[in-house]
PQR file of N, CA, C, O and H, with PARSE charges and radii, in Angstrom:
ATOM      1  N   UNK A   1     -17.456 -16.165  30.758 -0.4000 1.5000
ATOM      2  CA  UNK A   1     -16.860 -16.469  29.472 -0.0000 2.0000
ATOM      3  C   UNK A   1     -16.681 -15.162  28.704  0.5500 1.7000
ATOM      4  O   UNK A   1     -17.391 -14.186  28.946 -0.5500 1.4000
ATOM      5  N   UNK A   2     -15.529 -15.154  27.585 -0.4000 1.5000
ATOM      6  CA  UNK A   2     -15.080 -13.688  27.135 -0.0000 2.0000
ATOM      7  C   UNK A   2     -15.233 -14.150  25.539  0.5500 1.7000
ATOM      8  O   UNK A   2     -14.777 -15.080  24.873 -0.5500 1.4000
ATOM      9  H   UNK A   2     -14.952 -15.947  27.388  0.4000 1.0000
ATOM     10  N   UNK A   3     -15.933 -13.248  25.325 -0.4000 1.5000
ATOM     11  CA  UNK A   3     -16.225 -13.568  23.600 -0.0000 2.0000
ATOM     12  C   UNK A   3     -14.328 -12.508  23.097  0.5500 1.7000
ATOM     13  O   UNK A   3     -13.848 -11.428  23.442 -0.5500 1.4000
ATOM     14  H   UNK A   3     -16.303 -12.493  25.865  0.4000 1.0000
ATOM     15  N   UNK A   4     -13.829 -13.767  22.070 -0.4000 1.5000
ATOM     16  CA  UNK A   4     -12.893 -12.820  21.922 -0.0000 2.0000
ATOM     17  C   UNK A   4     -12.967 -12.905  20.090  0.5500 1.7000
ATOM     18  O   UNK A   4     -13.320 -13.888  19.438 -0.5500 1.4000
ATOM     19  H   UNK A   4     -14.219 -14.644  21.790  0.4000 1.0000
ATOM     20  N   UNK A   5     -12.615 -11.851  19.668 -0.4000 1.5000
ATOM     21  CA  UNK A   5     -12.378 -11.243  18.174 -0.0000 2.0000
ATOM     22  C   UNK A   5     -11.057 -11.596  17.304  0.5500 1.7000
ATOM     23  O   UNK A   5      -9.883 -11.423  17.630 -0.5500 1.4000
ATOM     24  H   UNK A   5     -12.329 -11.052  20.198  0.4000 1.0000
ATOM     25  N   UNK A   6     -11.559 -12.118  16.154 -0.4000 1.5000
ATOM     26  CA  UNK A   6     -10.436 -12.401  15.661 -0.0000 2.0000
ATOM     27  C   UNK A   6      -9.904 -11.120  14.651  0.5500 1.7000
ATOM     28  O   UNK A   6      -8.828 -11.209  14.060 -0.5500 1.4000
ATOM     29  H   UNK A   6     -12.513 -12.259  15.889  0.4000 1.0000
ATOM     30  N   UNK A   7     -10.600 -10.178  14.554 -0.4000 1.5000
ATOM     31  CA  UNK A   7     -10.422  -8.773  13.687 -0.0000 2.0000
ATOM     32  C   UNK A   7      -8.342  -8.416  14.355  0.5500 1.7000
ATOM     33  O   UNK A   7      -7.785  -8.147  15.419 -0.5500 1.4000
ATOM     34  H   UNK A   7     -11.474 -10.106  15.034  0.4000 1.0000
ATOM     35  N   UNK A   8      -8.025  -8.607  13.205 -0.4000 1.5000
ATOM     36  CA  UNK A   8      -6.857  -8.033  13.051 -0.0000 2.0000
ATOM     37  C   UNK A   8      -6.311  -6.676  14.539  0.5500 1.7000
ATOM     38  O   UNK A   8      -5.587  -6.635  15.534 -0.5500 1.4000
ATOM     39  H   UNK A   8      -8.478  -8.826  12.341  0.4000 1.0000
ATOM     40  N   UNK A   9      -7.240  -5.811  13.775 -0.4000 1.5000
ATOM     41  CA  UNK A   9      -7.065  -4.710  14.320 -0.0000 2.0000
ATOM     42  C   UNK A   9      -7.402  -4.812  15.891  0.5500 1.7000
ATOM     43  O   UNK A   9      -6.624  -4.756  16.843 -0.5500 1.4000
ATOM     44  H   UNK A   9      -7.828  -5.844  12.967  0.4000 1.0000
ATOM     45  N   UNK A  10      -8.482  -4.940  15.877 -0.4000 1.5000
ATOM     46  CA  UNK A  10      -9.350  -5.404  17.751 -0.0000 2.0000
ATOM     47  C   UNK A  10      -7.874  -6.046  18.221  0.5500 1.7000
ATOM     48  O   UNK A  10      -7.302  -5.393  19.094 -0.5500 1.4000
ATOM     49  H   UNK A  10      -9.114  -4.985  15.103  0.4000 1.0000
ATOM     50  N   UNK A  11      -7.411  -6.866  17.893 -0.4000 1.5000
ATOM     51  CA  UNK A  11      -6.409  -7.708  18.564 -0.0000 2.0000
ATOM     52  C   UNK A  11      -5.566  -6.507  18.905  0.5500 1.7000
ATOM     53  O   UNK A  11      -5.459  -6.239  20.102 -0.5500 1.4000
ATOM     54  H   UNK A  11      -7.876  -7.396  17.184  0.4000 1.0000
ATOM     55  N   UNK A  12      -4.943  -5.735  18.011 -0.4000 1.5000
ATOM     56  CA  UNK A  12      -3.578  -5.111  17.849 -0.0000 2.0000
ATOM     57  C   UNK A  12      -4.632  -4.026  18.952  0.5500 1.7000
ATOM     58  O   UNK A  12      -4.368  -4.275  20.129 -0.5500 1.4000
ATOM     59  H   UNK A  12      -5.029  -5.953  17.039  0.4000 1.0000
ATOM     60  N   UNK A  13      -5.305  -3.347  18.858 -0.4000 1.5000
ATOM     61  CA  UNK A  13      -5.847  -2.622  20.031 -0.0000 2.0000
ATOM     62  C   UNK A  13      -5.508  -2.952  21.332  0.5500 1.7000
ATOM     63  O   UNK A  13      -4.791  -2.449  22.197 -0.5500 1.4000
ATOM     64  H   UNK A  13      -5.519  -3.144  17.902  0.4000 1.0000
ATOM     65  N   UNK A  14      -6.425  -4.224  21.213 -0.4000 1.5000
ATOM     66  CA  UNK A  14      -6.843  -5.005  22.618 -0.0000 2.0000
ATOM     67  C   UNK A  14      -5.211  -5.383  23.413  0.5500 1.7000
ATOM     68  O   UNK A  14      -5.148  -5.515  24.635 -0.5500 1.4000
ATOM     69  H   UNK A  14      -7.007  -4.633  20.510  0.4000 1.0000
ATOM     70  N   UNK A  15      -4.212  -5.496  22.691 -0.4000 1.5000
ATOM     71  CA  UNK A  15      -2.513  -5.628  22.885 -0.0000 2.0000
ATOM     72  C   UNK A  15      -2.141  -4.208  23.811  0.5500 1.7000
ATOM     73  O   UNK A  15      -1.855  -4.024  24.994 -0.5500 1.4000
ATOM     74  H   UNK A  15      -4.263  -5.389  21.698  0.4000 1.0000
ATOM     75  N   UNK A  16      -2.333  -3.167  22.405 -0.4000 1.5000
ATOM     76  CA  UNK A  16      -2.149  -2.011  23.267 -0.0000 2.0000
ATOM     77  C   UNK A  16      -2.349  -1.394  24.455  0.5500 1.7000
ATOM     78  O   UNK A  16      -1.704  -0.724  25.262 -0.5500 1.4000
ATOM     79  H   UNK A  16      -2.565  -3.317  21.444  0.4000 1.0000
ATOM     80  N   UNK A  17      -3.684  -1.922  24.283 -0.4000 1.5000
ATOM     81  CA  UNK A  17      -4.283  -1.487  25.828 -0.0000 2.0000
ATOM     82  C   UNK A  17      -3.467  -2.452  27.053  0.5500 1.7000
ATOM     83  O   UNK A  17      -2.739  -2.075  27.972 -0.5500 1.4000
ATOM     84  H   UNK A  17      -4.208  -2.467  23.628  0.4000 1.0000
ATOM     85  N   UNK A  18      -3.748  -3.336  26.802 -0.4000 1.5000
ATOM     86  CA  UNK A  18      -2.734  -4.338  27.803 -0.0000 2.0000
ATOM     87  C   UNK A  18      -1.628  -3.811  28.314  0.5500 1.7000
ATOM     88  O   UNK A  18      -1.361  -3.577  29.493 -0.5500 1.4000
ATOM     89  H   UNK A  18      -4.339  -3.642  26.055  0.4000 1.0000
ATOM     90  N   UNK A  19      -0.841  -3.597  27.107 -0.4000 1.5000
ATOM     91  CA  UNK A  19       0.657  -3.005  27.544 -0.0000 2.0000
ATOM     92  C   UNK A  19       0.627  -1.635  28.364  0.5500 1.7000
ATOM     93  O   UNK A  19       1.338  -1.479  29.356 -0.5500 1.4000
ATOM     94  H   UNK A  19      -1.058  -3.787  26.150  0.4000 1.0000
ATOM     95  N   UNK A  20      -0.343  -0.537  27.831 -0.4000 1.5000
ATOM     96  CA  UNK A  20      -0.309   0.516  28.221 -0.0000 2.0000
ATOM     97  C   UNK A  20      -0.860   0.386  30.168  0.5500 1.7000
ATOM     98  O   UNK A  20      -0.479   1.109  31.088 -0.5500 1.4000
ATOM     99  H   UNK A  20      -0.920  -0.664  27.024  0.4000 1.0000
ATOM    100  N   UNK A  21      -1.803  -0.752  30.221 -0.4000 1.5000
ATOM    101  CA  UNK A  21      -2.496  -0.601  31.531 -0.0000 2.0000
ATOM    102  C   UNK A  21      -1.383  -1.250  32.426  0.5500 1.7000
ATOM    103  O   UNK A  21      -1.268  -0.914  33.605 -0.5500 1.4000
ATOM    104  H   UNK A  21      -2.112  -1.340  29.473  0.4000 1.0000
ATOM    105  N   UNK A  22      -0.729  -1.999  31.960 -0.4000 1.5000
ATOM    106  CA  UNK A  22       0.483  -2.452  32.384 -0.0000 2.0000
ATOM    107  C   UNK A  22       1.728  -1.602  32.994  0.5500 1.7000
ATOM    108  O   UNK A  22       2.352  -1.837  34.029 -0.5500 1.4000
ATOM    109  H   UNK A  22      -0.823  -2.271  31.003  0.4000 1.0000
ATOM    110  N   UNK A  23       1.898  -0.633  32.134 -0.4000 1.5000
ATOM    111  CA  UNK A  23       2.875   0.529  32.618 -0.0000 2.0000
ATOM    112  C   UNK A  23       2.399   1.323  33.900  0.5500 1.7000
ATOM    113  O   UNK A  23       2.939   1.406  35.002 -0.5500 1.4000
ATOM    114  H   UNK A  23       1.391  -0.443  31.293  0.4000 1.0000
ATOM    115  N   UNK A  24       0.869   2.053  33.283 -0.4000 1.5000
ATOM    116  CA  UNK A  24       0.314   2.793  34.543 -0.0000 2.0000
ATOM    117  C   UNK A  24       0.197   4.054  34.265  0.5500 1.7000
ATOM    118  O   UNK A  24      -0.959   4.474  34.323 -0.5500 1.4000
ATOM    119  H   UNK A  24       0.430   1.985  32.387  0.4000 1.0000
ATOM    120  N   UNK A  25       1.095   4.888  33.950 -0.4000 1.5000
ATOM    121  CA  UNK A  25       0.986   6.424  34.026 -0.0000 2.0000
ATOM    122  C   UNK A  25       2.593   6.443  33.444  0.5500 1.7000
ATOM    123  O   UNK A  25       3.448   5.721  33.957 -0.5500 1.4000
ATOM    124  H   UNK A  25       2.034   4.547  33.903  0.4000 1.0000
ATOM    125  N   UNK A  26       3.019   7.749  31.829 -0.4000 1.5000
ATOM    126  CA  UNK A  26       3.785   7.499  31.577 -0.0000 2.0000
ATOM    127  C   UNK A  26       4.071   8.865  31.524  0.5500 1.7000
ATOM    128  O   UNK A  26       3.267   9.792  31.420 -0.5500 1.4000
ATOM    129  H   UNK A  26       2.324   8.335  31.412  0.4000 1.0000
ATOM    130  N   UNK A  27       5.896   8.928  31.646 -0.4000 1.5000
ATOM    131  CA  UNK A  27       6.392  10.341  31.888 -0.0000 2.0000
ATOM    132  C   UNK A  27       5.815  10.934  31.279  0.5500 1.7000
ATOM    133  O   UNK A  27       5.163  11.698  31.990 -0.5500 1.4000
ATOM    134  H   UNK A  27       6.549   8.175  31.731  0.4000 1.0000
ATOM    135  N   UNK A  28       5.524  11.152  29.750 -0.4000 1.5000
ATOM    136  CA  UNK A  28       5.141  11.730  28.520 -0.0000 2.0000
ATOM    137  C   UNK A  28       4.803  11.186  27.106  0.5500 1.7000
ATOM    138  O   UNK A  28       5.019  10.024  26.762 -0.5500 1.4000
ATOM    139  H   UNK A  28       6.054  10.531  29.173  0.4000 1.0000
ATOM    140  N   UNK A  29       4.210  12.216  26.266 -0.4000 1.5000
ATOM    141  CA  UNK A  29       3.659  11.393  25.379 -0.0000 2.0000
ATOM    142  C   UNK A  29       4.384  10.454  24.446  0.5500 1.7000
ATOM    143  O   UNK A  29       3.901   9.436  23.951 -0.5500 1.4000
ATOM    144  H   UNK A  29       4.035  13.160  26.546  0.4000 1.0000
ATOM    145  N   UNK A  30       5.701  10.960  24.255 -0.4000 1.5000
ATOM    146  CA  UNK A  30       6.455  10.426  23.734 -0.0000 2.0000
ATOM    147  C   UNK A  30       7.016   8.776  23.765  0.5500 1.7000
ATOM    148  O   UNK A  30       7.407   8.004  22.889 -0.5500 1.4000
ATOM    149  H   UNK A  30       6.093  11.787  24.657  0.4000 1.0000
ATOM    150  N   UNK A  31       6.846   8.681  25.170 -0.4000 1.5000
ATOM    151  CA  UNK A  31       7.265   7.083  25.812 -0.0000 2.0000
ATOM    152  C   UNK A  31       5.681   6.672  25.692  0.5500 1.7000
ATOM    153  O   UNK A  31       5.704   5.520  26.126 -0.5500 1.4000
ATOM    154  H   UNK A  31       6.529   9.308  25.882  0.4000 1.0000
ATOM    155  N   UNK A  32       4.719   6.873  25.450 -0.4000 1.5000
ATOM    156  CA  UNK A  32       3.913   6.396  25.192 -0.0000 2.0000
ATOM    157  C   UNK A  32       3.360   6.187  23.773  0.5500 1.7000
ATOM    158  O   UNK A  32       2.323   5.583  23.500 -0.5500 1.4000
ATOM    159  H   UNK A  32       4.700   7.809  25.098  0.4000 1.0000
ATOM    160  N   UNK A  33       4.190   6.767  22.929 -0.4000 1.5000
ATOM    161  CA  UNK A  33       4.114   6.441  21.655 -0.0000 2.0000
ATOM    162  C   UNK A  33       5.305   5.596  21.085  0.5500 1.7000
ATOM    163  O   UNK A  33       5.197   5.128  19.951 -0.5500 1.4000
ATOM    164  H   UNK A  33       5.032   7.258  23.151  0.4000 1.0000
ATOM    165  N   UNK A  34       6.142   5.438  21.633 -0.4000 1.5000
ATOM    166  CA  UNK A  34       7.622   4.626  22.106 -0.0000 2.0000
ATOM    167  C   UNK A  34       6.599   3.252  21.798  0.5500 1.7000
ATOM    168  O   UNK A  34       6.315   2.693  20.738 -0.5500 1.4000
ATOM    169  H   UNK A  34       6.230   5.818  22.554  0.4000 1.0000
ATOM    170  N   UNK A  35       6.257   3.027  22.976 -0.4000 1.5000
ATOM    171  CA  UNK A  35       5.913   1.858  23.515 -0.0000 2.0000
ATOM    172  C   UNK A  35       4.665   1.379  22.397  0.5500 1.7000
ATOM    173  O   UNK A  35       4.793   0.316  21.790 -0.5500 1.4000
ATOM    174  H   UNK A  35       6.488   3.481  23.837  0.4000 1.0000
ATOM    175  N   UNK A  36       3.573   2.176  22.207 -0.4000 1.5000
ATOM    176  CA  UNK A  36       2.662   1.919  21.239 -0.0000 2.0000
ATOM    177  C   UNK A  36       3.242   1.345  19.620  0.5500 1.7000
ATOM    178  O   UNK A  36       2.636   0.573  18.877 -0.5500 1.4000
ATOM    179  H   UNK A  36       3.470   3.040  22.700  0.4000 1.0000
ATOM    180  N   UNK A  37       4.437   1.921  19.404 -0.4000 1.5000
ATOM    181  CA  UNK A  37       5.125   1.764  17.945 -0.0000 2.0000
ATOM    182  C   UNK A  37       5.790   0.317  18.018  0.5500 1.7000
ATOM    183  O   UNK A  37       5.788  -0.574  17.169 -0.5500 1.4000
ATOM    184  H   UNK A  37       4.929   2.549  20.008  0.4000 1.0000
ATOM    185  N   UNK A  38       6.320   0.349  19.206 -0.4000 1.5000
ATOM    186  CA  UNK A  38       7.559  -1.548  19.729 -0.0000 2.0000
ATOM    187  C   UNK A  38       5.827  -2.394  19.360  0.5500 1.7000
ATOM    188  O   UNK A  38       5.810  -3.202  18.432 -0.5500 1.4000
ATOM    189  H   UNK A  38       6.322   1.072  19.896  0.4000 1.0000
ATOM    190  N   UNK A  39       4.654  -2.153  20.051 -0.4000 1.5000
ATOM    191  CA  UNK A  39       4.023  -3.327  20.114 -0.0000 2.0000
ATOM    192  C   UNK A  39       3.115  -3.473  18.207  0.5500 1.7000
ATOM    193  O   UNK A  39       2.536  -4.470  17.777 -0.5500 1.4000
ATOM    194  H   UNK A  39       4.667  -1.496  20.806  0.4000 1.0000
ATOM    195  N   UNK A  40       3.306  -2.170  17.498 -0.4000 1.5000
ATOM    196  CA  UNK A  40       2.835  -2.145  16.618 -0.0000 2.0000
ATOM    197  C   UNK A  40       3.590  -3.171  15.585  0.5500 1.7000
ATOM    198  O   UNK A  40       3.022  -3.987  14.859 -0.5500 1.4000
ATOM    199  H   UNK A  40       3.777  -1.359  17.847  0.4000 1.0000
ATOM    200  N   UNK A  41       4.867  -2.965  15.677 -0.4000 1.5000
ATOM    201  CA  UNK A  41       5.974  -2.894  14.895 -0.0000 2.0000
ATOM    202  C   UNK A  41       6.318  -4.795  15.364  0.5500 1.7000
ATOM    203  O   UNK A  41       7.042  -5.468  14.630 -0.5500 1.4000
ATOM    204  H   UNK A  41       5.328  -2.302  16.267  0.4000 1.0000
ATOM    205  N   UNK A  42       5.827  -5.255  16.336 -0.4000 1.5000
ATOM    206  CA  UNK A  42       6.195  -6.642  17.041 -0.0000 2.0000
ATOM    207  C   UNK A  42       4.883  -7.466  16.341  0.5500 1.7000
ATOM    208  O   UNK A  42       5.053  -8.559  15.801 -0.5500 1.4000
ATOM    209  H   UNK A  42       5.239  -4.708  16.932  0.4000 1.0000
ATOM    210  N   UNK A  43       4.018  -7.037  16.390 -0.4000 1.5000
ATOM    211  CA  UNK A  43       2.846  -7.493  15.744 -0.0000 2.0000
ATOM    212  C   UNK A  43       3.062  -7.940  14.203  0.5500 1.7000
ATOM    213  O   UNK A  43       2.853  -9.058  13.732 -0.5500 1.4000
ATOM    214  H   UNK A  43       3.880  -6.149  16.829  0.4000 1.0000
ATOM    215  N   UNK A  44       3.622  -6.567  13.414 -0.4000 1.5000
ATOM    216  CA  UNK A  44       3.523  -7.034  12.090 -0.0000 2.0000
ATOM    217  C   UNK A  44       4.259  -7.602  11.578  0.5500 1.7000
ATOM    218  O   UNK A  44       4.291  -7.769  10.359 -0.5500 1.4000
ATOM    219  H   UNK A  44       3.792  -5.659  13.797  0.4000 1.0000
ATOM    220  N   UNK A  45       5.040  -8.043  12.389 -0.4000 1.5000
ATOM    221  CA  UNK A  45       6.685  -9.077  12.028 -0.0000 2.0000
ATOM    222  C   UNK A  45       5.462 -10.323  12.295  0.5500 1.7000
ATOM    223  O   UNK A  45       5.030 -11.024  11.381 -0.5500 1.4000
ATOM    224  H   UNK A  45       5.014  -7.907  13.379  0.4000 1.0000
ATOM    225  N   UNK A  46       5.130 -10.402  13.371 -0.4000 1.5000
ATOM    226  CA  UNK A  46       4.469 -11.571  13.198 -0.0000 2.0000
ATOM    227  C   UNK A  46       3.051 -12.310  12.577  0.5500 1.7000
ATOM    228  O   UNK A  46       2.683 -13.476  12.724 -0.5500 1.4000
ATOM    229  H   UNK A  46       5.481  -9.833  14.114  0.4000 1.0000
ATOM    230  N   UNK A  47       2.494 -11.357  11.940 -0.4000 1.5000
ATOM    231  CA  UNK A  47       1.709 -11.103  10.632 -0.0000 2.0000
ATOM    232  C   UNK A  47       2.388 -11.368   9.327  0.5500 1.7000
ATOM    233  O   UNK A  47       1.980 -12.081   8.410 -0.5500 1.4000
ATOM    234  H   UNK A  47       2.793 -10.410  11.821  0.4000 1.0000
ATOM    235  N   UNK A  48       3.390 -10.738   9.393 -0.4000 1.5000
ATOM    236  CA  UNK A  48       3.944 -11.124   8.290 -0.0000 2.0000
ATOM    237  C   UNK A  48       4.198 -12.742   7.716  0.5500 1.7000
ATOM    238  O   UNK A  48       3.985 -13.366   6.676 -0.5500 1.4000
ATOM    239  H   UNK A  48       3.721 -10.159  10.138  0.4000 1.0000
ATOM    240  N   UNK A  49       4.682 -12.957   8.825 -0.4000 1.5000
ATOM    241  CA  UNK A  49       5.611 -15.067   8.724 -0.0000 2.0000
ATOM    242  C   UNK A  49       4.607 -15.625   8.628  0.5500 1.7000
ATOM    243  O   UNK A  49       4.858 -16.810   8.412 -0.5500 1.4000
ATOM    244  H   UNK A  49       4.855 -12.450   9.669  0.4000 1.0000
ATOM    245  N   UNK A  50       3.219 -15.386   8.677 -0.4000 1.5000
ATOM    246  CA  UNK A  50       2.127 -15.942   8.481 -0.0000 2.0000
ATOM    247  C   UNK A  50       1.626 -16.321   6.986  0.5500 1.7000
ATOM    248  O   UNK A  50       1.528 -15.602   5.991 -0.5500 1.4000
ATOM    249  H   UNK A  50       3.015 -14.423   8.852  0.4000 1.0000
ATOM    250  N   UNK A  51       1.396 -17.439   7.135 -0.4000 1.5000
ATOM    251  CA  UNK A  51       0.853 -17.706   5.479 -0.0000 2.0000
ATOM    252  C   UNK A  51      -0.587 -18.165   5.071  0.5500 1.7000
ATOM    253  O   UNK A  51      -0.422 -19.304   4.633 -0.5500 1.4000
ATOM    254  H   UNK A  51       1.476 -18.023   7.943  0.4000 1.0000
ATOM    255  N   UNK A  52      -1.736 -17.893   5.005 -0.4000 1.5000
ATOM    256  CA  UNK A  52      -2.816 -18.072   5.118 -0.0000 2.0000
ATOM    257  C   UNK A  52      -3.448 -18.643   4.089  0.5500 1.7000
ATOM    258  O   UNK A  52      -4.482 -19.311   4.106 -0.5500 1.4000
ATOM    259  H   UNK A  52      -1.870 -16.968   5.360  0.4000 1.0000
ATOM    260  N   UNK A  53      -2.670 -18.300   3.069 -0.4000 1.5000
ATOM    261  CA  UNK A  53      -3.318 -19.220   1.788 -0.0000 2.0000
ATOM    262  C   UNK A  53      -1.608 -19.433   0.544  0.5500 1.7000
ATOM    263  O   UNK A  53      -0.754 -18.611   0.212 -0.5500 1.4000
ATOM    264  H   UNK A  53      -1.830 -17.757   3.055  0.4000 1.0000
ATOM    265  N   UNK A  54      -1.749 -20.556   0.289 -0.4000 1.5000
ATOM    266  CA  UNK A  54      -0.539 -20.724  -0.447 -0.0000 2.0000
ATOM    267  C   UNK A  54      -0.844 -20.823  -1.912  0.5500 1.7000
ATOM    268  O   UNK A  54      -1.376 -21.797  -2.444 -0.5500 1.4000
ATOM    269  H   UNK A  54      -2.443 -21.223   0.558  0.4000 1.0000
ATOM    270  N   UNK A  55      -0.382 -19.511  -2.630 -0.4000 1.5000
ATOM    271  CA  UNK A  55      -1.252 -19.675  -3.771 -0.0000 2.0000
ATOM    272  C   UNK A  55      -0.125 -20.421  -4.858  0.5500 1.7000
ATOM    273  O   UNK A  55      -0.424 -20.518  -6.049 -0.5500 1.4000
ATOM    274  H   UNK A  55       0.050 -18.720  -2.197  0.4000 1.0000
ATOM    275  N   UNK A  56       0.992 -20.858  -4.416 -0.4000 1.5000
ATOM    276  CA  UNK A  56       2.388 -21.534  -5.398 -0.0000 2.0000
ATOM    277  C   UNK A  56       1.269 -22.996  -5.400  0.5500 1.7000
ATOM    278  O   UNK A  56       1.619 -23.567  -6.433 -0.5500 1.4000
ATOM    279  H   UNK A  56       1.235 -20.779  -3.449  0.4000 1.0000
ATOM    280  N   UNK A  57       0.407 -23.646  -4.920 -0.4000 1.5000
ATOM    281  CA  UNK A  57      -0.123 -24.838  -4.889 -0.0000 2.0000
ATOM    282  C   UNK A  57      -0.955 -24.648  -6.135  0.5500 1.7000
ATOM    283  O   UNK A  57      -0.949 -25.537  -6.986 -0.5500 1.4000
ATOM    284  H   UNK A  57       0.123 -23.182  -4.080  0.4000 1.0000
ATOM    285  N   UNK A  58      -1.649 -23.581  -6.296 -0.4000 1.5000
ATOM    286  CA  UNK A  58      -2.651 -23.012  -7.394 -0.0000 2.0000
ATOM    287  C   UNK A  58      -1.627 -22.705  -8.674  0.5500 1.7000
ATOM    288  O   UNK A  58      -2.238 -22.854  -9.732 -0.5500 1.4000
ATOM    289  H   UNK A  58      -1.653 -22.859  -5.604  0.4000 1.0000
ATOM    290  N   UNK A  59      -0.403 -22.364  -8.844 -0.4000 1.5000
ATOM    291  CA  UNK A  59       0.626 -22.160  -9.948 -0.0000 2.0000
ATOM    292  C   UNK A  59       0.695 -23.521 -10.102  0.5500 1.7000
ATOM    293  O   UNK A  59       0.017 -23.837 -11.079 -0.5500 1.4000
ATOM    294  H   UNK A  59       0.093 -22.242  -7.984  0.4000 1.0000
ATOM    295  N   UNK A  60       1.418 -24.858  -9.363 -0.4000 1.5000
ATOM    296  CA  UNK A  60       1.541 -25.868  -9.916 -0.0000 2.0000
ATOM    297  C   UNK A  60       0.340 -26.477 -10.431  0.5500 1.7000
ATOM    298  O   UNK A  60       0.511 -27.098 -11.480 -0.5500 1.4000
ATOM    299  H   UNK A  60       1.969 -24.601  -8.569  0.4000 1.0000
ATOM    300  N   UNK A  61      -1.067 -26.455  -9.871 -0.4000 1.5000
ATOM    301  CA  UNK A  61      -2.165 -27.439 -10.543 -0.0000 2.0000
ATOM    302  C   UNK A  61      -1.778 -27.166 -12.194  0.5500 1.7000
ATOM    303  O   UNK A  61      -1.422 -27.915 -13.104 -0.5500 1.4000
ATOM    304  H   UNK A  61      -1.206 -25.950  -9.019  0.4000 1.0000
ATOM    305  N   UNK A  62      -2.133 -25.143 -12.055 -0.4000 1.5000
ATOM    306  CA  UNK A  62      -2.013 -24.457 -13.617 -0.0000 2.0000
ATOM    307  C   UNK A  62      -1.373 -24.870 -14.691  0.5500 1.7000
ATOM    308  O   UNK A  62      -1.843 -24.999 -15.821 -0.5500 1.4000
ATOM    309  H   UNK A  62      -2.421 -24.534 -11.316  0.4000 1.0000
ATOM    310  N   UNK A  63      -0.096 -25.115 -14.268 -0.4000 1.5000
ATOM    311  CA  UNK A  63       1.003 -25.894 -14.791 -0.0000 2.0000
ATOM    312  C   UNK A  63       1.119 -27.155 -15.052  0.5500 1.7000
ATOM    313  O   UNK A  63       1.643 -27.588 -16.078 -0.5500 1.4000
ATOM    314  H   UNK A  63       0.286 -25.010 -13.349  0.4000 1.0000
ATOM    315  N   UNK A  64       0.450 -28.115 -13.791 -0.4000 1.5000
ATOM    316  CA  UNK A  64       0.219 -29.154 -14.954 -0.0000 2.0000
ATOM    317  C   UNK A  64      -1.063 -29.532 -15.722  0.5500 1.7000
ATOM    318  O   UNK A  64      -1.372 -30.659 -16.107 -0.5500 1.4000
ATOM    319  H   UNK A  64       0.024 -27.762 -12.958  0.4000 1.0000
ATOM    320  N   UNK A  65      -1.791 -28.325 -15.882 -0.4000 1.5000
ATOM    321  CA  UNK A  65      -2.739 -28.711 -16.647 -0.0000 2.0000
ATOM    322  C   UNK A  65      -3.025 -27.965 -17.967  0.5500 1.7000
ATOM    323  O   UNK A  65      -4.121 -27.859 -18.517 -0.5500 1.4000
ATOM    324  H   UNK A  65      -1.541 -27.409 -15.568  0.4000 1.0000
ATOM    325  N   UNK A  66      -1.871 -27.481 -18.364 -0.4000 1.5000
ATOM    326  CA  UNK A  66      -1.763 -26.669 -19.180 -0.0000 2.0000
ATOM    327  C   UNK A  66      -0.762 -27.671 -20.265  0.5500 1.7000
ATOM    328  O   UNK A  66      -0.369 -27.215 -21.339 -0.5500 1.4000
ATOM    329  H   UNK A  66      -0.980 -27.567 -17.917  0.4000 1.0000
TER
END
């Protein structure tokens, strides 16, 4: 069994590494910072669309109790 982490970051690591062990050995550093930036940059698009707490629910109570 694999204890896994929900830390933001650990994830976006634990991604990197994936992708990178995946490739193998890369011409240069450059394509390896290529590739590190696509999975950075893919991540926070999907961080973003995420909504974790909806605070417009907390504006309407305000509102009608005002």
């Amino acid at each position: 069994m694999r204890i896994r982490s929900t830390n933001g970051l650990e994830r976006l690591h634990g991604e990197i590494k994936r992708r990178t062990r995946a490739i193998g050995a890369f011409p240069d550093r450059a394509s390896a910072l290529r590739l590190i930036t696509a999975v950075a940059l893919q991540t926070t698009t999907i961080w973003r669309d995420r909504i974790y707490l909806d605070m417009s629910l907390l504006d309407d109570h305000y509102a009608a109790a005002a």
